[in-house]
C-alpha positions as CSV (number, residue, x, y, z in Angstrom):
1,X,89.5,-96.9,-173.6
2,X,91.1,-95.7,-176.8
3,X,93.1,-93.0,-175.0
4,X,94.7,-95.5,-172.8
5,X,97.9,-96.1,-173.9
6,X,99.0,-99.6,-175.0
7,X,100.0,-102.1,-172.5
8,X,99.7,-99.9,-169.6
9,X,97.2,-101.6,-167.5
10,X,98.6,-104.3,-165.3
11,X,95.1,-106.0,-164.6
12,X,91.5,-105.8,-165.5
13,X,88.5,-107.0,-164.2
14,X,86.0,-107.2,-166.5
15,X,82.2,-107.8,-165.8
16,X,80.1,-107.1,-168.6
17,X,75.9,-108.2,-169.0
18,X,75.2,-112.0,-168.6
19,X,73.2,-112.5,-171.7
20,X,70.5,-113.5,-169.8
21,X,67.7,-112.2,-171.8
22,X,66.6,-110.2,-168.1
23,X,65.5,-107.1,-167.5
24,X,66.9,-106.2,-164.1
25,X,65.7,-103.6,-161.2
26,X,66.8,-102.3,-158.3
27,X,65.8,-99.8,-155.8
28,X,68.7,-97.7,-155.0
29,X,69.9,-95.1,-152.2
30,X,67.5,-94.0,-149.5
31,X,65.6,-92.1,-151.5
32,X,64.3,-95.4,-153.2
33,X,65.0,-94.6,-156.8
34,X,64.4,-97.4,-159.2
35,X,67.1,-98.4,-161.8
36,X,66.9,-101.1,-164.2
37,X,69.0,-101.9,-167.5
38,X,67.8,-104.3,-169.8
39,X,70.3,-107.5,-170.6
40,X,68.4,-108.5,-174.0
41,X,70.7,-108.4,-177.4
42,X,67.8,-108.1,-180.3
43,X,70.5,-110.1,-182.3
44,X,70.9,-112.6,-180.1
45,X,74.2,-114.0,-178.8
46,X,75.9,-113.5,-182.3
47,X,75.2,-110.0,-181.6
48,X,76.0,-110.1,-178.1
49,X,79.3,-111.8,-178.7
50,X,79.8,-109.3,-181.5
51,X,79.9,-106.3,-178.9
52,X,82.0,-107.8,-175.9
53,X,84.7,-108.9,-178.8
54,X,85.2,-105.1,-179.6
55,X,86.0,-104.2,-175.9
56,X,87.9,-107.1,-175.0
57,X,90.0,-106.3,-178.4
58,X,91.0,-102.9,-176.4
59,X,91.3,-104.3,-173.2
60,X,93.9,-106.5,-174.9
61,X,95.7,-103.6,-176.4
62,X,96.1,-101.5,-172.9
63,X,96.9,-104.5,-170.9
64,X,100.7,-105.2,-170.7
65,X,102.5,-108.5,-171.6
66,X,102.5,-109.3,-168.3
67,X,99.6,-108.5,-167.0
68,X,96.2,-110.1,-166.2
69,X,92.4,-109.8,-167.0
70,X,89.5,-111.5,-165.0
71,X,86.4,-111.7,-167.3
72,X,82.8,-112.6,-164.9
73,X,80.1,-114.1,-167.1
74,X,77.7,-117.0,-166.1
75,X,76.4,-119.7,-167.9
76,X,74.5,-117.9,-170.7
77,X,77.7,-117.1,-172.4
78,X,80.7,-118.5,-171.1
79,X,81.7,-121.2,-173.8
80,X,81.0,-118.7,-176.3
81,X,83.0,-115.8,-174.1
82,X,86.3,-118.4,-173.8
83,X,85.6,-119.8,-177.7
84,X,84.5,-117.1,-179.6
85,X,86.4,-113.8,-177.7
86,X,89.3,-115.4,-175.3
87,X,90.8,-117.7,-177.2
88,X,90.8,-115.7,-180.8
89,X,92.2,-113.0,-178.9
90,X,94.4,-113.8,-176.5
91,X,95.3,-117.3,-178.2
92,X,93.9,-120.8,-177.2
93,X,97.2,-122.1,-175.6
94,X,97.0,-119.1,-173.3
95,X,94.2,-119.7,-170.8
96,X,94.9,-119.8,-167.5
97,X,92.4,-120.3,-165.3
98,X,88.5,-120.8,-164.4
99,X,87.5,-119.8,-161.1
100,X,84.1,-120.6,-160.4
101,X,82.2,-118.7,-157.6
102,X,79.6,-120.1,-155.6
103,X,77.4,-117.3,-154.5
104,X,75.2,-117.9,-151.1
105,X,72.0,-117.1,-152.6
106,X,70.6,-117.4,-155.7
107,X,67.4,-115.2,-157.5
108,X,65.0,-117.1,-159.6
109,X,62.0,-118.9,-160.5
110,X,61.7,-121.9,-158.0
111,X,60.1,-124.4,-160.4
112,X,63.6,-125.1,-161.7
113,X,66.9,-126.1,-160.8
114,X,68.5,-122.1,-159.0
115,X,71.8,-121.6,-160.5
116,X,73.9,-119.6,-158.2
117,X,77.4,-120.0,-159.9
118,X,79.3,-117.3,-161.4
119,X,82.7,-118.0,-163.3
120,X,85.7,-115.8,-163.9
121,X,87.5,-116.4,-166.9
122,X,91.4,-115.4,-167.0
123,X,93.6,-116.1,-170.2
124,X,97.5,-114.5,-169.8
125,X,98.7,-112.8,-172.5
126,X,102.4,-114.6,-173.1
127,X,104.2,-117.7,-171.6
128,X,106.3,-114.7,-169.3
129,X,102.6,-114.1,-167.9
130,X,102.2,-117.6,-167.0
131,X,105.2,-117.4,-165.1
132,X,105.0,-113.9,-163.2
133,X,101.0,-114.3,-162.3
134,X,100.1,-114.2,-159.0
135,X,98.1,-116.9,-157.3
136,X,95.0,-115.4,-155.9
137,X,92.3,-117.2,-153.6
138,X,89.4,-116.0,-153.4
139,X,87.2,-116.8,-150.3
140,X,85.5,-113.5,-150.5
141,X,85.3,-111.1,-152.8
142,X,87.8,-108.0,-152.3
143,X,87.4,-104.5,-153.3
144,X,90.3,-103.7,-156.4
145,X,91.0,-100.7,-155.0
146,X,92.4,-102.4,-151.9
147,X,94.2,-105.1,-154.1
148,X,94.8,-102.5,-156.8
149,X,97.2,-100.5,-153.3
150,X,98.1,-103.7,-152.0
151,X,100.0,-104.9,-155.3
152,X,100.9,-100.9,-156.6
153,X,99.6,-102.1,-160.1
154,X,97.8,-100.0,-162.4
155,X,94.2,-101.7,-162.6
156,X,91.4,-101.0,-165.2
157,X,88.2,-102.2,-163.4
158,X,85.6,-102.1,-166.3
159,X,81.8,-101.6,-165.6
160,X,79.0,-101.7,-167.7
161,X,76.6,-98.7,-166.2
162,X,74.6,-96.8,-169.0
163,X,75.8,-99.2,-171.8
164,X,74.4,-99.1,-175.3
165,X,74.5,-102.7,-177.3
């Protein structure tokens, strides 16, 4: 991200690990290959908090004063996300918005309560944010590239393949 210039990006979406102390596989393509990343912090989440605040930092710097970032986390983190990285950063009095997303189907162990909510975190930058953002519902999820033609914005979707904590 450091060759992006500043406040060029007009929205990011931002889904980062969970926290959730998982180790996660997949099989993937036809061929079956098996992928897995581990979502483990051996400092726990002071360390974990440590390493999104970084990136978020940057993500602050490219996006423009009117633009917009969507941060996914779950339950693991999120007060810690919105206390610790959002509001230091992009300044309590500027959080917009918590979208929460029910997903259909939830994976877990099923002697306990299955969480299957998601949230989406999305603090503006400045007051003329607040008043140019556009009001987005979401009954499904949509691909960025379609929104990112749709609204001829210059988007920074942010992924987390092959990351090193």
């Amino acid at each position: 991200m450091q060759s992006i210039p500043d406040k060029s990006v007009d929205l990011i979406y931002l889904d980062p690990p969970f926290f959730s102390n998982r180790i996660y596989e997949v099989i993937w393509g036809d061929d079956g290959e098996k992928r897995s990343f581990e979502d483990r912090f051996a400092g726990g989440i002071d360390h974990y908090i440590s390493w999104l605040k970084i990136r978020v930092r940057q993500m602050h710097r490219i996006l423009k004063d009117t633009g917009s970032i969507f941060l996914h986390c779950d339950w693991h983190a999120n007060a810690e996300i919105k206390v610790d990285i959002l509001n230091k950063i992009f300044g309590r009095n500027n959080f917009r918005n918590e979208i929460i997303w029910k997903r259909k189907n939830s994976v877990g162990q099923s002697n306990k309560n299955q969480v299957n909510l998601d949230i989406i975190l999305t603090p503006f930058i400045s007051i003329q944010n607040q008043k140019t953002m556009c009001s987005i519902q979401f009954s499904r999820i949509v691909n960025l590239n379609i929104l990112n033609s749709f609204l001829s914005i210059k988007t920074l979707m942010v992924e987390f393949t092959g990351w090193q904590h």
